[in-house]
PyMOL Python script that loads the backbone (N, CA, C, O; Angstrom):
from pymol import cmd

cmd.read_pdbstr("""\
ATOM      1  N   UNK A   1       8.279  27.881  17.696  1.00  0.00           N
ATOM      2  CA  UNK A   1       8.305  27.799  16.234  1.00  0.00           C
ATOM      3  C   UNK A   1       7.083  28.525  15.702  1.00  0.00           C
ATOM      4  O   UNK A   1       5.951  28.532  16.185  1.00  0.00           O
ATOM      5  N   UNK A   2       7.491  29.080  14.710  1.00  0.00           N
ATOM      6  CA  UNK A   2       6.210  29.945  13.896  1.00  0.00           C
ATOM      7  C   UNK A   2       4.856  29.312  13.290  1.00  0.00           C
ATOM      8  O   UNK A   2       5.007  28.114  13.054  1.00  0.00           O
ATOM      9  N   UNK A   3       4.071  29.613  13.097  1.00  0.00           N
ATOM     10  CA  UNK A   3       2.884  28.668  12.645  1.00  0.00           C
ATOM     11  C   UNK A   3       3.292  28.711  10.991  1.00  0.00           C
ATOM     12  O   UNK A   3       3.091  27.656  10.389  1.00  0.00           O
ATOM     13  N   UNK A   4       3.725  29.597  10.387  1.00  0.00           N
ATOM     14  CA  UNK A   4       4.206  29.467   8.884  1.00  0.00           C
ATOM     15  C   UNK A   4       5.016  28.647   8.955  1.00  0.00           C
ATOM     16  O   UNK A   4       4.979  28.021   7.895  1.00  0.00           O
ATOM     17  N   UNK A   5       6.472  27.883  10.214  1.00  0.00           N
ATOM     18  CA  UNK A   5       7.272  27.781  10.028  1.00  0.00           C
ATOM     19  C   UNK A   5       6.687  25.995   9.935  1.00  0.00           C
ATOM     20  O   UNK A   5       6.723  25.060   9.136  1.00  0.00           O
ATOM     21  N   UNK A   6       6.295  26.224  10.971  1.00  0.00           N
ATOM     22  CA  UNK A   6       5.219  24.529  10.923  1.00  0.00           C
ATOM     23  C   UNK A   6       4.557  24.022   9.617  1.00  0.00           C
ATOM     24  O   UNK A   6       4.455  22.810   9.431  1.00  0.00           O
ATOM     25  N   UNK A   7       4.104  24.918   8.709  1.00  0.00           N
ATOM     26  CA  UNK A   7       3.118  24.550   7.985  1.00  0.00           C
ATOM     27  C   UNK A   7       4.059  24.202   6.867  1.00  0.00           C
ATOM     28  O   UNK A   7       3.622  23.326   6.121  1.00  0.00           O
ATOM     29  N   UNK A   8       5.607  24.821   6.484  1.00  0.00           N
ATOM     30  CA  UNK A   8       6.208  24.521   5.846  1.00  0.00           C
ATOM     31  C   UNK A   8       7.007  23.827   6.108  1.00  0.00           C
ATOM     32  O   UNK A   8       7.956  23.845   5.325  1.00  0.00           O
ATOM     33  N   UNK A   9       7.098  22.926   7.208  1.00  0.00           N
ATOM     34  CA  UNK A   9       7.617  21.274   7.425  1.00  0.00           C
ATOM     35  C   UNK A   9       6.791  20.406   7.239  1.00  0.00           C
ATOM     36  O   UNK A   9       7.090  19.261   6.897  1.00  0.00           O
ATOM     37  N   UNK A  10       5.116  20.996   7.521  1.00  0.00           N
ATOM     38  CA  UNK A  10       3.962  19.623   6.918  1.00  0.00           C
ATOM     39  C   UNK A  10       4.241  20.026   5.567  1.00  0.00           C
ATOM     40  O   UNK A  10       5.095  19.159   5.386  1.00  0.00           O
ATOM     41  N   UNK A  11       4.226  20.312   5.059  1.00  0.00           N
ATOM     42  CA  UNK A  11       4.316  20.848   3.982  1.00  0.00           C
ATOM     43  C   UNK A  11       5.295  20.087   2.867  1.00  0.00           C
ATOM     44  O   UNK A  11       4.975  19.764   1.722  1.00  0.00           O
ATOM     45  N   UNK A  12       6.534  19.900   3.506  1.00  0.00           N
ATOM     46  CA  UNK A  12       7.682  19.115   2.954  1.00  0.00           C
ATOM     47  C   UNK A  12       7.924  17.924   3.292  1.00  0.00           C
ATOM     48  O   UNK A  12       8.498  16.975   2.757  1.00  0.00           O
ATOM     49  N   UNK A  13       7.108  18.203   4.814  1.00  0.00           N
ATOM     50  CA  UNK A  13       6.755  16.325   4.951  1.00  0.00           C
ATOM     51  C   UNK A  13       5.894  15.407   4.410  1.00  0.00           C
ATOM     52  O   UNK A  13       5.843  14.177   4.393  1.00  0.00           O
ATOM     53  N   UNK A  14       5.129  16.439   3.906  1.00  0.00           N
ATOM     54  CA  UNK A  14       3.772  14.949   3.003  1.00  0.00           C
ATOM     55  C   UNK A  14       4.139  14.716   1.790  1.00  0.00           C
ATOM     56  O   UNK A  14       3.862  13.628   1.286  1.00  0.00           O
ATOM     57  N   UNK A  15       4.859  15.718   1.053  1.00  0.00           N
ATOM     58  CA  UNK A  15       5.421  15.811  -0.282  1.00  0.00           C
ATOM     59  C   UNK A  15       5.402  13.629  -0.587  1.00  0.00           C
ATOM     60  O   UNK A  15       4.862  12.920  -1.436  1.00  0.00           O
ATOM     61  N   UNK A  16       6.408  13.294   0.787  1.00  0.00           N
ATOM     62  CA  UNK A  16       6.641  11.993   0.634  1.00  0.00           C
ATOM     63  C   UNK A  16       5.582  10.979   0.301  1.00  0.00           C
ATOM     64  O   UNK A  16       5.722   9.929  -0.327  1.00  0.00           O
ATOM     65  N   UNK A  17       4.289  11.584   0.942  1.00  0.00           N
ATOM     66  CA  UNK A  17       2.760  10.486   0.730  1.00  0.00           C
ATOM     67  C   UNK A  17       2.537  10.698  -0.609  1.00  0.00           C
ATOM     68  O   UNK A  17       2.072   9.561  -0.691  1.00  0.00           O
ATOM     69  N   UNK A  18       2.442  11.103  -1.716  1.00  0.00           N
ATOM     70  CA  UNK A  18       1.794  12.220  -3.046  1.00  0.00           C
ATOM     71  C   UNK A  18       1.981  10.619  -3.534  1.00  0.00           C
ATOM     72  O   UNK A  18       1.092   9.817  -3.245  1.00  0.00           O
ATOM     73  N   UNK A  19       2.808  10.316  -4.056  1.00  0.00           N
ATOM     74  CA  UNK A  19       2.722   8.819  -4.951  1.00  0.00           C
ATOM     75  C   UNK A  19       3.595   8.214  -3.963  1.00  0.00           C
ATOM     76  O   UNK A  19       4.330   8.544  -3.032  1.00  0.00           O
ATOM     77  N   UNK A  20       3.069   6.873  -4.761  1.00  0.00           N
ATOM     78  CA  UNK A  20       3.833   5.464  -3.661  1.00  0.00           C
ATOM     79  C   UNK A  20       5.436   5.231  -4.783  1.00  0.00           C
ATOM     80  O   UNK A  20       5.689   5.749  -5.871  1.00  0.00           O
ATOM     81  N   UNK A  21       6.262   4.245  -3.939  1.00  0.00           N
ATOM     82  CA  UNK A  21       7.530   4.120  -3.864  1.00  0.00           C
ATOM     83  C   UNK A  21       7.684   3.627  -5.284  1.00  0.00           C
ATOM     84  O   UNK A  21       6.691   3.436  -5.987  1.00  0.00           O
ATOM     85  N   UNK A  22       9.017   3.400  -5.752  1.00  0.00           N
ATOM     86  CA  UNK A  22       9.122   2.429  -7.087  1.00  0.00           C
ATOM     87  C   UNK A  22       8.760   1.114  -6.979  1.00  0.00           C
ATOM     88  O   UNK A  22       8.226   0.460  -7.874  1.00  0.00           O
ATOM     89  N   UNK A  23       9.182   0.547  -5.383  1.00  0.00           N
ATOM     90  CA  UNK A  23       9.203  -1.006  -5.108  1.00  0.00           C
ATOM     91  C   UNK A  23       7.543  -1.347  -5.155  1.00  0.00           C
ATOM     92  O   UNK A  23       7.045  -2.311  -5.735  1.00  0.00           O
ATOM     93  N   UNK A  24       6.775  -0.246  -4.349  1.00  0.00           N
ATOM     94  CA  UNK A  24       5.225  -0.093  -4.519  1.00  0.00           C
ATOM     95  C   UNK A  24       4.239  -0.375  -5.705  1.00  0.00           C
ATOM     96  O   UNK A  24       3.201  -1.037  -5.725  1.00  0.00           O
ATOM     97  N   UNK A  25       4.881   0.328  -6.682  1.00  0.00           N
ATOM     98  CA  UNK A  25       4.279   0.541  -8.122  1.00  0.00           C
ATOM     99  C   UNK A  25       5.160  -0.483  -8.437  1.00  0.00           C
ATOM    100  O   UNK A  25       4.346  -1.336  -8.788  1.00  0.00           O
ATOM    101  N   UNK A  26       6.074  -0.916  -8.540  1.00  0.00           N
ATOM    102  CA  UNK A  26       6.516  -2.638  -9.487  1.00  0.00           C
ATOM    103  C   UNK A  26       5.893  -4.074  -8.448  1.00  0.00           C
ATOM    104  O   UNK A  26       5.740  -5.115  -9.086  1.00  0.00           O
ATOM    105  N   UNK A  27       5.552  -4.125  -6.923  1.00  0.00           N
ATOM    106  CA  UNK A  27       4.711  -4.955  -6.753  1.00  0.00           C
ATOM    107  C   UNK A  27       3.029  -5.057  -7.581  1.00  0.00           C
ATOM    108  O   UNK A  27       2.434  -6.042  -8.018  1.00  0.00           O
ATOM    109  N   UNK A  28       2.664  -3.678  -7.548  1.00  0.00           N
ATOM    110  CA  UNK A  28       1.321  -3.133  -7.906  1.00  0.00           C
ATOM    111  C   UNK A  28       1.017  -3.832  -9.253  1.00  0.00           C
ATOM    112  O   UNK A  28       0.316  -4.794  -9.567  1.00  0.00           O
ATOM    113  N   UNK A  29       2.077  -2.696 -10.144  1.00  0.00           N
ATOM    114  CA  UNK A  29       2.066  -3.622 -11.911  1.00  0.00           C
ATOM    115  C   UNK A  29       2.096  -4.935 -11.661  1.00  0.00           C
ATOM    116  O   UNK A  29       1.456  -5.440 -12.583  1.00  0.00           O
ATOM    117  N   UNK A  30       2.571  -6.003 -10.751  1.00  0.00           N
ATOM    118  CA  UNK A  30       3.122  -7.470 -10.968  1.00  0.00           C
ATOM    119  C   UNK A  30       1.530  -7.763 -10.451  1.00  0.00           C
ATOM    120  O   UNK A  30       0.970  -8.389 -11.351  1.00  0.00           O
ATOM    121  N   UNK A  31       0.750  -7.564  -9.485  1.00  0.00           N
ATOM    122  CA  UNK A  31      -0.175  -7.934  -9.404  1.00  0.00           C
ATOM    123  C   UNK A  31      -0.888  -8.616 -10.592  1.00  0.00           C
ATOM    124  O   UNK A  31      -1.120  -9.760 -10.981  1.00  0.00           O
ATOM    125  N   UNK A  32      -1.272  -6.498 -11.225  1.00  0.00           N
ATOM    126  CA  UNK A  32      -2.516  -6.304 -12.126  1.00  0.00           C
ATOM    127  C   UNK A  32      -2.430  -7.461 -13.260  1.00  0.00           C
ATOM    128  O   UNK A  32      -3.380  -8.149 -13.634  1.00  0.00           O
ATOM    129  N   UNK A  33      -0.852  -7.545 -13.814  1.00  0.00           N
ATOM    130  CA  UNK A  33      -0.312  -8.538 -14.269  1.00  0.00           C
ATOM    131  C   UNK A  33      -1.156  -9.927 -14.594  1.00  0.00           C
ATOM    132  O   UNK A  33      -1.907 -10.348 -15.474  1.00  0.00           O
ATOM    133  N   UNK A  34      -0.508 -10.431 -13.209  1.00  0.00           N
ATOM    134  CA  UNK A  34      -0.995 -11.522 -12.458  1.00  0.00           C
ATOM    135  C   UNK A  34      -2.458 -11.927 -12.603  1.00  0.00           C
ATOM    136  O   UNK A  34      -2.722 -13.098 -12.875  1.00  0.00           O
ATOM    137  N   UNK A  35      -3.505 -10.945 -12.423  1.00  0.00           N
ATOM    138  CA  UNK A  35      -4.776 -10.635 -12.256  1.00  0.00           C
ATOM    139  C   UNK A  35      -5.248 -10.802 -13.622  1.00  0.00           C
ATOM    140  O   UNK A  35      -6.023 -11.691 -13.974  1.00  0.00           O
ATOM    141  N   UNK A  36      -4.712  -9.842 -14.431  1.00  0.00           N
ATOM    142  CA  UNK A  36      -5.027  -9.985 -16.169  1.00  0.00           C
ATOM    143  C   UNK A  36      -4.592 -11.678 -16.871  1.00  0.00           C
ATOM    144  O   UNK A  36      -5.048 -12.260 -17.855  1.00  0.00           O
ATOM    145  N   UNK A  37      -3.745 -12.006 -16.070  1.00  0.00           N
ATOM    146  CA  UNK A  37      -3.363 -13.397 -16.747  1.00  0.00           C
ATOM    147  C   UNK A  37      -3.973 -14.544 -16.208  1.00  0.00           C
ATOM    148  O   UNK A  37      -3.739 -15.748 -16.312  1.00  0.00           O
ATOM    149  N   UNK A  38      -4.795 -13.891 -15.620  1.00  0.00           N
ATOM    150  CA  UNK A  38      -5.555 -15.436 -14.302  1.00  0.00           C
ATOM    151  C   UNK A  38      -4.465 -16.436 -13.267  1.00  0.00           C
ATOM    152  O   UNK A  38      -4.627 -17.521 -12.709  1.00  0.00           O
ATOM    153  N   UNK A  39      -3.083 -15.277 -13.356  1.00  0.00           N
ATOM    154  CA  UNK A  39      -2.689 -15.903 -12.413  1.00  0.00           C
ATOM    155  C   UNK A  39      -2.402 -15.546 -10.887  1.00  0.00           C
ATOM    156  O   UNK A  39      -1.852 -16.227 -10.021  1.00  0.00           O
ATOM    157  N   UNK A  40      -2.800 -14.614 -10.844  1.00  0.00           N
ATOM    158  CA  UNK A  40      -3.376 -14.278  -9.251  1.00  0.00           C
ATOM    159  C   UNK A  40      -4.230 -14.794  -8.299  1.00  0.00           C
ATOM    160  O   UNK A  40      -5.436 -14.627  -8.114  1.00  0.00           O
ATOM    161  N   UNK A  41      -3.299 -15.524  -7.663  1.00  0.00           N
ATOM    162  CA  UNK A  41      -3.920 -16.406  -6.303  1.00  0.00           C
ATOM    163  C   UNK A  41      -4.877 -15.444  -4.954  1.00  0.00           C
ATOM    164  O   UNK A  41      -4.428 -14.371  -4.551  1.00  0.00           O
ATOM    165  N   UNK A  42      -5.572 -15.755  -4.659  1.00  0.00           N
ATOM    166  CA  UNK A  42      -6.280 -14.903  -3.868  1.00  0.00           C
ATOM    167  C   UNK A  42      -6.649 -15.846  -2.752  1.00  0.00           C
ATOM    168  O   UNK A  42      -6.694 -17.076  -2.740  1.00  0.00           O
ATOM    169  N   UNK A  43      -6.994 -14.621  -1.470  1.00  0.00           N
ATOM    170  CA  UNK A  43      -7.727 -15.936  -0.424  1.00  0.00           C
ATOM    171  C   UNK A  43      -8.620 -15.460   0.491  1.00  0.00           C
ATOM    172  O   UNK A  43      -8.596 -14.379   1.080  1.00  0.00           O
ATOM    173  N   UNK A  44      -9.488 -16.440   0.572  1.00  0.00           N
ATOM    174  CA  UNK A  44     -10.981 -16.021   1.766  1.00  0.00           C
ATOM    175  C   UNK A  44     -10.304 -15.631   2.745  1.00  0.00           C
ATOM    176  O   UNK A  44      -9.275 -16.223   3.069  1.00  0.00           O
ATOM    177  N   UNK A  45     -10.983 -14.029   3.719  1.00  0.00           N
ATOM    178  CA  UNK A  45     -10.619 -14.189   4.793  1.00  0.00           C
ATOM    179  C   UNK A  45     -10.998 -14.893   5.832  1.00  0.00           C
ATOM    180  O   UNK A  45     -10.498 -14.535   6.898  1.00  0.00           O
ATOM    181  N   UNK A  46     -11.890 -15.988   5.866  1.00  0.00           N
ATOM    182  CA  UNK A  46     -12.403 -16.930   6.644  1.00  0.00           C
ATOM    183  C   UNK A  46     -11.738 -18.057   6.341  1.00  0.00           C
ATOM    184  O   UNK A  46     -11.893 -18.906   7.220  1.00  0.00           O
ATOM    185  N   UNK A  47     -10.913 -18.479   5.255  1.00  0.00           N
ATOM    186  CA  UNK A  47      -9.881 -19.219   5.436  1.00  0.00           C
ATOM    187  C   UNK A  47      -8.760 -18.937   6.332  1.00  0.00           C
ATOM    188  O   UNK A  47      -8.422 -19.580   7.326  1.00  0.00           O
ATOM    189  N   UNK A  48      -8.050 -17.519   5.668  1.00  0.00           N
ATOM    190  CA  UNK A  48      -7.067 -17.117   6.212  1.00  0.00           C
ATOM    191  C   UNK A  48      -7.634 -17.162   8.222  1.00  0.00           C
ATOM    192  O   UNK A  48      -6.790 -17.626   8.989  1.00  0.00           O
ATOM    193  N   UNK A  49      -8.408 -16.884   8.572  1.00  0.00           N
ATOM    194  CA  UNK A  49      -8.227 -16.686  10.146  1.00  0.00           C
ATOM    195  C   UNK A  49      -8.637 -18.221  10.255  1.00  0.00           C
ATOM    196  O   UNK A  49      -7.779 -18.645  11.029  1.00  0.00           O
ATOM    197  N   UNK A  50      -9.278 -19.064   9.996  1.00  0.00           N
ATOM    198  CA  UNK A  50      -9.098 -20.633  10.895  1.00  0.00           C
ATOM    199  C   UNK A  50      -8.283 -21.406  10.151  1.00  0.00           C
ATOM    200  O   UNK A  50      -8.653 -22.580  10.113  1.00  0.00           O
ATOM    201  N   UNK A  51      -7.037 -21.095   9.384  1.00  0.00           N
ATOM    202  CA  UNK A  51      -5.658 -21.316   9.560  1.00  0.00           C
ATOM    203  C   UNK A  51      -5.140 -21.210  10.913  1.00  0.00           C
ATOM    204  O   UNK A  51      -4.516 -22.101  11.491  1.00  0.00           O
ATOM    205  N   UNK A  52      -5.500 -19.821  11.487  1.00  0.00           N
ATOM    206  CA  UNK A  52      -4.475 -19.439  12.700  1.00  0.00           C
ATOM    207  C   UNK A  52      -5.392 -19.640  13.953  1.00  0.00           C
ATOM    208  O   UNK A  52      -5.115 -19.246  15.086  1.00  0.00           O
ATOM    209  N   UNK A  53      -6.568 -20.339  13.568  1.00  0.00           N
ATOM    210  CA  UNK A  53      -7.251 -20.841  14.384  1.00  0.00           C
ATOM    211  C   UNK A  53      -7.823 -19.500  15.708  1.00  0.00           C
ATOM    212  O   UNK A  53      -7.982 -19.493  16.928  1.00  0.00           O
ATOM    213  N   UNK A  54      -8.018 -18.227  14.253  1.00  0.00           N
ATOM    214  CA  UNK A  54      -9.207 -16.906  14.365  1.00  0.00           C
ATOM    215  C   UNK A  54     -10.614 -17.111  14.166  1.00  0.00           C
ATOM    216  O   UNK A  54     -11.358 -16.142  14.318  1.00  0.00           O
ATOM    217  N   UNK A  55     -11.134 -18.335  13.818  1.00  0.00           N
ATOM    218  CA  UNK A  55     -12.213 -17.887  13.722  1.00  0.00           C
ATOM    219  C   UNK A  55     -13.381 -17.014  14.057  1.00  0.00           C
ATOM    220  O   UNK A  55     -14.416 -17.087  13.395  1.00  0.00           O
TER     221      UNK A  55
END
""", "prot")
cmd.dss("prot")
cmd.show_as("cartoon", "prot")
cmd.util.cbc("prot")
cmd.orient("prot")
């Protein structure tokens, strides 16, 4: 394969990374949401691991 021919499959393959999905950006908005309304739950990660007994 050609090295032009390569560069124009990375090329058409990252196109996909450039912005995130619809489902992405409507979790995202529901956050900021969430966050602006004080209702966004959050959690220590030193909780979260001696839950699973990571400490």
């Amino acid at each position: 394969m050609g090295e032009s021919k390569k560069i124009n499959e990375l090329d058409r393959a990252s196109t996909g990374f450039l912005s995130p999905s619809d489902s992405c950006k409507a979790m995202m908005d529901d956050m900021i949401a969430r966050n602006e309304n004080g209702t966004l739950k959050t959690h220590h990660w030193e909780a979260i691991k001696a839950q699973y007994g990571r400490s």
